[in-house]
C-alpha angles and dihedrals in degrees: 000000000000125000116216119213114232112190135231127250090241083059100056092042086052086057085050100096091032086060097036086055088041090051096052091046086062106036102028082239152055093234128189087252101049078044095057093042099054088041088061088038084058115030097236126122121269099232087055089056083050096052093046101043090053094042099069111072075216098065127062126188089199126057127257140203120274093264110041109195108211109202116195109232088178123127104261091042088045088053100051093044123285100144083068095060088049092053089050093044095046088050099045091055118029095243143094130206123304089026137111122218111244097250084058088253109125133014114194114215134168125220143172126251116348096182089249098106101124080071107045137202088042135161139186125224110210082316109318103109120231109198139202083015117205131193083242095050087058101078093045098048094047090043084066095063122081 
């Protein structure tokens, strides 16, 4: 006779973040749908995958362009100018934060700390770092994603 496992709830909500990241590998976001669907997978309320899938800076529940540019907005990058390197984001796109150019190239969003704080201002493009950001650094390293 073979027993068969069921899992606990603490289990399947421990496979919650693994199959949020999984999803948006596959779909580009963590949709209402996809949403919906792993909440049923998993017997956990939809509004906890929610919470879950736009709590993490890694996670998105809308789609984004093919290069997503992560500011750091956190203290040690603010104080040594960020809001410069979003100004000079923001105008060398078009675009401010939160937002998608309209090809679908870039989308601007601002996050907190990216570990990168012994080189501030930093970034990160999709998740290649960019690091002692100036105004001037902005142009050219745009310019090297399609």
């Amino acid at each position: 006779m073979t027993s068969k496992r069921v899992k606990k709830p603490s289990q399947e909500r421990a496979e919650l973040v693994e199959r949020l990241k999984e999803a948006q590998r596959h779909h580009g976001c963590v949709s209402e749908e996809v949403i919906a669907a792993l909440a049923e997978s998993l017997a956990i309320p939809v509004h906890e995958v929610y919470g879950v899938a736009s709590f993490y800076s890694f996670l998105t529940t809308r789609p984004l362009g093919r290069n997503v540019i992560l500011v750091c907005k956190s203290l040690p990058c603010h104080l040594k100018g960020a809001e410069m390197i979003m100004e000079a984001v923001a105008k060398e796109l078009g675009i401010g934060p939160g937002e998608t150019t309209a090809d679908g190239r870039f989308s601007f969003e601002l996050t907190n700390c990216i570990g990168l704080c012994d080189h501030a201002p930093a970034m990160l493009i999709n998740q290649d770092p960019h690091l002692d950001l100036t105004p001037e650094k902005i142009k050219q390293i745009l310019k090297s994603y399609k």
